[in-house]
N, C-alpha and C positions, 0 to 999 in steps of 0.2 A: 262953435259948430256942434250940433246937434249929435248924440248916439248915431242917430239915426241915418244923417249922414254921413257919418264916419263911415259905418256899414257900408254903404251904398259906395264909398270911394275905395275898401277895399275891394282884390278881382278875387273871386274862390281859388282855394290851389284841389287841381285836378288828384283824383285817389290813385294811390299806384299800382300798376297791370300787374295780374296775377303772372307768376312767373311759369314758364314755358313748362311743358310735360312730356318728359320719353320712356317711352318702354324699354326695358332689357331684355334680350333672348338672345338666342343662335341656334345651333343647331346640333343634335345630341344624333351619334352612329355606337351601330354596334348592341345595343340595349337587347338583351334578352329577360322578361322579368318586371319587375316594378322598384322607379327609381324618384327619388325626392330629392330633390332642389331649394336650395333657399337663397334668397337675396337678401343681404344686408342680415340673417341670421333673423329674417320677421317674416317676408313672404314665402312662401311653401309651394311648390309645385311639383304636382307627381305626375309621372310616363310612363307609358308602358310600351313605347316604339318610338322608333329611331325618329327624327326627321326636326323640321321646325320647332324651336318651342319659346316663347314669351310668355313675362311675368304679369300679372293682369293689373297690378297696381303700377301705373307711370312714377318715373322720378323727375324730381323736379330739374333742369337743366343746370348744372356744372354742380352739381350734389357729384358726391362719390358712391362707386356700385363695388361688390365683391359677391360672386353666385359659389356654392358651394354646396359639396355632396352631405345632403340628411340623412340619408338612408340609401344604402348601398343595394342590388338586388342580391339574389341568392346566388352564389357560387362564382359572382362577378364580380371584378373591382372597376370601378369609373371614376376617370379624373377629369381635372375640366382645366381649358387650355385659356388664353385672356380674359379669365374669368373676375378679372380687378380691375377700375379705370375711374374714370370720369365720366359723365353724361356732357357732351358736346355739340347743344345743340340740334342732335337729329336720334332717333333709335338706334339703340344698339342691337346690334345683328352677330358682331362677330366673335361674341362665345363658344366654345367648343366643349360639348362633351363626349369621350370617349369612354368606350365602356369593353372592355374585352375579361376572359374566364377568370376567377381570382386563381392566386398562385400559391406554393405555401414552399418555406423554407426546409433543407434539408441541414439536421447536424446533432452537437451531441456531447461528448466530455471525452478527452485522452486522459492518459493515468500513466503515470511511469516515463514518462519521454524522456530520453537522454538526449538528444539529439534534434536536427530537423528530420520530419514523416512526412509524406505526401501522398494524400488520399485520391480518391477519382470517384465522379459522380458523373457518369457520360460521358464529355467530353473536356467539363472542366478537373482540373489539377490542382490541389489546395496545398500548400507548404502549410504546415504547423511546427510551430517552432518551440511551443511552452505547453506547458499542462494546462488541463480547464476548458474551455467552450470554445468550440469551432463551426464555425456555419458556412456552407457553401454560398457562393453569388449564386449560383443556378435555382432558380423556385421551380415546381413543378403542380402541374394542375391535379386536383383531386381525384381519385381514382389513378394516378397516374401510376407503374411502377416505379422504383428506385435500388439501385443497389451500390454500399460503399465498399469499396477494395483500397487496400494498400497498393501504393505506386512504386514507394522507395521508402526502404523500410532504414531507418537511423542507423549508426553504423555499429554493428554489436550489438543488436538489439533484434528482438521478434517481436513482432505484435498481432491481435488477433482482435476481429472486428467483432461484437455481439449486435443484435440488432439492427444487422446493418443492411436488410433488402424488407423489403413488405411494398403493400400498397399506401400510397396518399391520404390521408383523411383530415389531415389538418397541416399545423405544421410539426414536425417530425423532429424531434428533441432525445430522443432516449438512446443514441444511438454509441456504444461505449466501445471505445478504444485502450485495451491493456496493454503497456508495451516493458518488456523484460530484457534484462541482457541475456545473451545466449554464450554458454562458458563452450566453448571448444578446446575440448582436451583431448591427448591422447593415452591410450592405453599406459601403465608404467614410465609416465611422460617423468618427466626431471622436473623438480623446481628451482627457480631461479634466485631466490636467496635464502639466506637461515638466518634466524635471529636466536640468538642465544648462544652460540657458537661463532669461533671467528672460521673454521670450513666445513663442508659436508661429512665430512670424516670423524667428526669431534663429537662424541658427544655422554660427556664427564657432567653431574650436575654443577652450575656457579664455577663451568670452566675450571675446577678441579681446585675453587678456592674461594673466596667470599663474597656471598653477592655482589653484584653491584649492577650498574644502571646498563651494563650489557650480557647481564648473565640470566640463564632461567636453571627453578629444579623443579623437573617434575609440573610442566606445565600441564594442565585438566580444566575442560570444558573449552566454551567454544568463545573465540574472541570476539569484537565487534567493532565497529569502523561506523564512525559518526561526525560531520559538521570536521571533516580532515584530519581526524585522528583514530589511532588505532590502538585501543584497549585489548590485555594479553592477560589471562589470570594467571598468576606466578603460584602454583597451589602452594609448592615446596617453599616457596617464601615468605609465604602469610602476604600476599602482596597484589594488587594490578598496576602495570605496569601501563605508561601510556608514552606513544609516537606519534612524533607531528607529522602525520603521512604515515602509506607504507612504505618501508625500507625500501631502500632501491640497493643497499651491500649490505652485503655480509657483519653480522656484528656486529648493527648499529645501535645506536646507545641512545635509549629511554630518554625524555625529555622532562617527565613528572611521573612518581608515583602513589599510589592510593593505597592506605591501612598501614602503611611505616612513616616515621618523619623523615626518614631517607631513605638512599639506595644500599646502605650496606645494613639497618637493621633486615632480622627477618622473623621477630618472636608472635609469635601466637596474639591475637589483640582481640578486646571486649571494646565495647563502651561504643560511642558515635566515629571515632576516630580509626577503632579497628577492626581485622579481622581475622577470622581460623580458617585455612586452607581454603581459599574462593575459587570457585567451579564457574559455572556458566555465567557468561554476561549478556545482555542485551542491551537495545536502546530504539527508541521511533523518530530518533534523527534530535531530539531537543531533550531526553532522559537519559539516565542510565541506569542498568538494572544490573546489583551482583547477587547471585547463591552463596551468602555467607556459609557453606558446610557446615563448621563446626558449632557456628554460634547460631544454628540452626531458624535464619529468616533472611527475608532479602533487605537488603538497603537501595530505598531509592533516591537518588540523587537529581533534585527537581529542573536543574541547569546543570551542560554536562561540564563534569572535572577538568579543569585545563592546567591546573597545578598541585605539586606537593601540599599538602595539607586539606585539599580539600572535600568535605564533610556532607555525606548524607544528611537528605532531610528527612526524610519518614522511612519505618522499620515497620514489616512486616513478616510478619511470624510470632513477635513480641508484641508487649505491650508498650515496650521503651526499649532505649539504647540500652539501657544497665540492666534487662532484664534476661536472665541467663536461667533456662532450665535444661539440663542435659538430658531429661528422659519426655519432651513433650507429649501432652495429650491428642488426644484422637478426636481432633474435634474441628470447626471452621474455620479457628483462629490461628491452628497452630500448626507448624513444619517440623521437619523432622530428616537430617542426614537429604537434604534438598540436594540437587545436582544440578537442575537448567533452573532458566527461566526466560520466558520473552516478554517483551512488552511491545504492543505496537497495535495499530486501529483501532485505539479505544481501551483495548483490553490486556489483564496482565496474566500466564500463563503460569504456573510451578507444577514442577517436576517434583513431589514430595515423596520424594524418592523411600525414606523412611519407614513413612505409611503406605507405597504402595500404593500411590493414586497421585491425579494431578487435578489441582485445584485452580478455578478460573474466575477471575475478578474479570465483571462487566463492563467495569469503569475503572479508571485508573486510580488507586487508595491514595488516600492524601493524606489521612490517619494514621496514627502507629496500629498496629493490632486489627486492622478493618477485616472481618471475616468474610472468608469464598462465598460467589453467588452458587458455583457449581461444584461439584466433583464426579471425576470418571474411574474407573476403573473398581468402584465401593457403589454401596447401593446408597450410602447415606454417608455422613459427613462423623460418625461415631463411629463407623466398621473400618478398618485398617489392614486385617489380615490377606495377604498374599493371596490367588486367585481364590478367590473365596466368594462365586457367586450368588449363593445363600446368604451370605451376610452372618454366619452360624459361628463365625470366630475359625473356622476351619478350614485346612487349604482344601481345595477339590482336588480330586483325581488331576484333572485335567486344567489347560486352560480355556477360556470362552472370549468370546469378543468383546465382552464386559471388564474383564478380569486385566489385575497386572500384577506382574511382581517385580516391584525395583524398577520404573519409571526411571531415566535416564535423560533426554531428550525432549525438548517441546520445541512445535513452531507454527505460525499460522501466517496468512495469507487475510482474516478476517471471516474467511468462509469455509474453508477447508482448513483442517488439523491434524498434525499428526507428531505421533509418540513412539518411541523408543523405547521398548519394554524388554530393558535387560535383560533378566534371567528367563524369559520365554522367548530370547534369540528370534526375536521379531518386532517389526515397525508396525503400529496400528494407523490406521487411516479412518478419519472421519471425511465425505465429500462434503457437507453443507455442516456449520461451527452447531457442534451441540448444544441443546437448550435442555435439558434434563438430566439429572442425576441416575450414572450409570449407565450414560447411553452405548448403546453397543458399536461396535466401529463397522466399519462398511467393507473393508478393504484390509489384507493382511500383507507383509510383504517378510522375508525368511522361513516362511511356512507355506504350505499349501491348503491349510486351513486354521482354522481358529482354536482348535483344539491338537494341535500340537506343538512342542514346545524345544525340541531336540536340535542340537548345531551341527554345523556343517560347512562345507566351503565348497560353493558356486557359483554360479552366477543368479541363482535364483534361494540362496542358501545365507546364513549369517551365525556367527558364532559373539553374542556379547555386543551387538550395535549397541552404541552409547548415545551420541549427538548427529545431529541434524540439520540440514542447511538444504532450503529450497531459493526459487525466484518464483514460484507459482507456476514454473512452465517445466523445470528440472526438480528433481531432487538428488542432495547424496545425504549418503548416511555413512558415520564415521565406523567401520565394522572392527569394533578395539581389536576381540581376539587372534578375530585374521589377519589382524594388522595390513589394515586395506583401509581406503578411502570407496564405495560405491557409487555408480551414477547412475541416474535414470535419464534417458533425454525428452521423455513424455510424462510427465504425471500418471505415476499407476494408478490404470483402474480394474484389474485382477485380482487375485487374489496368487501370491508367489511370483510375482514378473520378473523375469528376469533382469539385472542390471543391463547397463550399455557400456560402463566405463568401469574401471579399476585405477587406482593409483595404489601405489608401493607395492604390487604384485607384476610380474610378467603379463600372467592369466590369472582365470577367474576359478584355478584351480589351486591355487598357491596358496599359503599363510609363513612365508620365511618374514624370522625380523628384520632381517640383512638383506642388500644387494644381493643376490645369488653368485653373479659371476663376479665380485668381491670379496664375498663374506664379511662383506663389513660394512658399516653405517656409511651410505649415501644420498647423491639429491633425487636418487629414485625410488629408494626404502620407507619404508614407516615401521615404527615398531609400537605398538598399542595405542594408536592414535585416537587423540578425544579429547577432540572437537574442532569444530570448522566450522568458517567463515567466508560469504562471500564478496567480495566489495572490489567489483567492477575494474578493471580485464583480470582482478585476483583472486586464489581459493588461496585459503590464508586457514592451514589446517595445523594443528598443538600434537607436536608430536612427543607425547608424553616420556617415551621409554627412552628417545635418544636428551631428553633434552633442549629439547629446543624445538621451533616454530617456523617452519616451510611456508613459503609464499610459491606456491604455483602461477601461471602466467598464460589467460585465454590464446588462442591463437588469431 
C-alpha cells in the first residue's frame, strides 16, 4: 500500500477547545480614597468608589484565584473577604472588599512592677503582669484622643503614668509606666528585728566578745540586698557580712563572709582577698560594689558573692589589688578616705569623700584603675580642696551649690542625683544626672539655701547627714548627728522641704541617743546611724553607735 493511501485511511484527530474563561470581581463598600487590588499578585486594579468591581484579564476555568490589597488608601485599612478559591466554571462575583478608617495601637513599657497593675484605656482593663511592652486590644482612629490611667495599682506599690494622654497620629509606643514600692512608716515606729544583737537592749560591740558570724562592731555605710541576700558592712571587723534573706529573728547568724577567711578573724586586709574598714555597698541586682575606706578604692565583684572566700574582680581607685598608697593623688584615677558608692543604670557613683567631690563613671569599669568620666563638687579633676569654688586651693567663705565638703552619701535613679554633703549639714540634689564637671545642683535639702552650712534639728534642718536611700518616689537620709533616720514622701523639689517621717526620734525636734522614755537602747532609738537600705516591705538602717542593724517593717 502506497504512502499515499496509508494517509487517506488514517481520520485527522480534531485540535483541542481552548479552555473556558472567567472573570474575577465582587464588590468593594466603604472606600473613601484610592485603593489597588491585585489578582494572582500580576493583575492590578485600582478604585476610587465603592460598588462593583472585576478584573479585566479572564482566568482560565478551575485555574486557582487569590485578590489581595496593593495599596491601601490614606488613613483607611481594607480587607477582602473570599478573596481565594477556584474558578468554577462561571465568574466570580463573590469577593468582598471592605474598607473602613485605619486604627492605630495604644501602649508602651512598665519599669519596676512588683506585682500585677491594671491599666484602662476607655473602657478596656489591661492586667500586666511583667516588666517590658504592653499594648492595649482597643486601636483608636487618628486624631482620636487617648488617655492611660492606673486601675489597680500592685500591692505596695505606686505608679505614675508619663505620656500617657495626647492625640492619635500613628501608633502610640512611648507611653512609660514607673512603678515603686511605697514604705509606709510611722513616726518613731519600732523595728522588728536586730541583727547583731540577740535583743533591743544590747548593744556591746561582738556581743561583748569575739566576732563571730552573729555579731557586728561599729557597723558604717549603707547595706544592700540583691538576687535574696543581704550584704551588711562590718566596718569594726574589717568584714561584709552576708544573709541569705532578711532576718526575720533576732540574732541571726551570717551565712558567708567577705575580706576574712572566717567569721571570727577581723584584722585589717590588703591584697584581692581583703579589706580596711568597708563603708558603703551597693549592687544593680548582678554586681557588687564595696567602699574599701582604708585601702582607699572600690572592689567590684563582677557575679555577686554567695560564699566565704569569694574575690573581687576589678579595683578601682588603684591600679591593682597590691597597690596601696595611703596619701592618693588629686587626680581621675584616684580615691581617697571613699564613704558610698552606687552602681546601677549603666553607671558607677563615688562618694570620694577624701577629696571632697564625687566621681562618676559612665559605664561600669571593668579595668583596675579606669579614670572618672565626671566630677562634682571641684571644677576639674586636680582640685580637691573643700568648698573651694575657685578651684584657688582655698576653702570659700561660704558654701555654693558647686561646692562640697566630705561627700558622704551617693544615689541615683539614672536621671536624678543626689549627695550627702557632710560637713555642710545638707543633701544636694541634682533633677536631671549631670553631664559637666562641677555642675551645680538644683535643689538643697538641710539648708535654706546654698550658701549656708550651720546644723540644726527640724524637720526641714540636718546635723551630719551621712547616707542615702531613695525609690525615685521617697527619699530618706540617714541624719547621723541627730541620730534620726529622715523621710521625704515626695521627691523634693524646694530648696529646705521639710521631712515627713522621722525614725528614732519621737519629733522632728529631738536628737536623744536613747529611747527617751527608757533611757536606753531600743527598737525605736537610733544612735548615729549610717546608713540605710531599702529592700521591699524593709528599711534595713546600720545603726552604728548601738551595734548593730535594725530591719524596720512597711506597713
Amino acid at each position: 500500500m502506497s504512502l499515499a493511501t496509508l494517509l487517506a485511511a488514517c481520520p485527522g484527530k480534531d485540535p483541542e477547545p481552548a479552555p473556558k474563561q472567567y472573570r474575577v470581581g465582587g464588590t468593594l463598600n466603604g472606600l473613601s480614597g484610592s485603593l489597588t487590588l491585585q489578582l494572582n499578585g500580576q493583575q492590578s486594579l485600582t478604585r476610587t468608589a465603592d460598588g462593583p468591581f472585576s478584573f479585566e484579564t479572564p482566568l482560565d476555568d478551575q485555574s486557582n484565584y487569590a485578590v489581595t490589597v496593593a495599596t491601601q488608601p490614606p488613613e483607611q485599612q481594607c480587607t477582602v473577604e473570599n478573596g481565594t478559591g477556584k474558578v468554577s466554571g462561571a465568574d466570580v462575583s463573590s469577593v468582598q472588599v471592605r474598607c473602613a478608617g485605619s486604627t492605630y495601637s495604644v501602649g508602651g513599657t512598665v519599669q519596676g512592677l512588683g506585682g500585677p497593675l491594671e491599666l484602662k484605656l476607655g473602657d478596656e482593663v489591661l492586667r500586666v503582669t511583667q516588666e517590658g511592652r504592653f499594648t492595649f486590644t482597643t486601636k483608636l482612629a487618628k486624631g482620636g484622643a487617648y488617655a492611660v490611667s492606673v486601675a489597680t495599682l500592685p500591692q505596695g506599690q505606686r505608679c505614675s503614668v508619663s505620656n500617657g494622654s495626647g492625640t492619635v497620629a500613628g501608633n502610640v509606643e512611648d507611653i512609660s509606666i514607673r512603678c515603686t514600692y511605697w514604705y509606709a512608716l510611722d513616726n518613731f515606729q519600732a523595728a522588728r528585728v536586730v541583727i547583731g544583737q540577740d535583743d533591743f537592749t544590747s548593744d556591746a560591740p561582738n556581743r561583748e566578745g569575739d566576732p563571730g558570724a552573729n555579731t557586728l562592731n561599729g557597723p558604717w555605710g549603707n547595706p544592700t540586698f540583691a538576687n535574696g541576700r543581704l550584704y551588711i558592712p562590718d566596718q569594726g571587723n574589717n568584714r561584709v557580712l552576708g544573709f541569705n534573706g532578711v532576718p526575720a529573728a533576732n540574732g541571726a547568724q551570717a551565712g558567708f563572709v567577705l575580706g576574712q577567711p572566717n567569721f571570727t578573724s577581723d584584722a585589717t586586709g590588703v591584697g584581692q582577698s581583703g579589706v580596711g574598714h568597708p563603708e558603703g555597698l551597693s549592687s544593680d541586682g548582678s554586681r557588687l560594689a564595696v567602699a574599701d575606706l582604708d585601702n582607699n578604692r572600690v572592689l567590684l565583684y563582677s557575679v555577686l558573692p554567695a560564699s566565704t572566700g569569694a574575690m573581687p574582680t576589678t579595683v578601682i581607685g588603684r591600679v591593682s589589688f597590691a597597690d596601696v598608697e595611703p596619701n592618693p593623688p588629686c587626680d581621675p584615677r584616684s580615691l581617697r578616705g571613699l564613704e558610698d558608692v552606687f552602681i546601677g543604670h549603666g553607671k558607677l557613683v563615688v562618694a570620694d569623700s577624701g577629696h571632697n567631690r564625687v566621681l562618676i563613671w559612665n559605664t561600669i569599669p571593668t579595668t583596675n584603675g579606669a579614670p572618672a568620666d565626671l566630677v562634682l563638687g571641684q571644677g576639674s579633676f586636680t582640685t580637691c580642696t573643700e568648698n573651694d569654688a575657685d578651684g584657688d586651693g582655698t576653702r570659700d567663705a561660704t558654701p555654693s551649690a558647686s561646692t562640697m565638703w566630705l561627700p558622704t552619701g551617693v544615689w541615683t535613679d539614672g536621671t536624678r542625683l543626689v549627695v550627702a554633703d557632710y560637713v555642710n549639714n545638707r543633701v544636694l540634689l541634682w533633677n536631671s544626672f549631670p553631664t559637666r564637671n562641677g555642675q551645680p545642683a538644683d535643689v538643697v535639702l538641710g539648708q535654706q539655701d546654698f550658701t549656708s552650712r550651720e546644723s540644726a534639728t527640724s524637720a526641714s534642718r540636718m546635723s551630719s547627714p551621712y547616707f542615702i536611700a531613695a525609690t525615685g518616689l521617697q527619699l530618706f537620709v540617714a541624719d547621723n548627728q541627730n541620730n534620726r533616720v529622715l523621710g521625704w514622701n515626695q521627691f523634693p523639689t524646694t530648696n529646705g522641704a521639710p521631712a515627713d517621717l522621722v525614725l528614732g526620734q519621737a519629733d522632728f525636734d529631738s536628737a536623744n541617743p536613747q529611747d527617751p522614755a527608757t533611757r536606753a537602747t531600743s527598737a525605736r532609738s537610733l544612735r548615729s546611724p549610717s546608713g540605710l537600705h531599702l529592700a521591699w516591705p524593709h528599711v534595713v538602717v546600720s545603726d552604728y553607735g548601738a551595734n548593730r542593724v535594725l530591719v524596720f517593717e512597711s506597713r
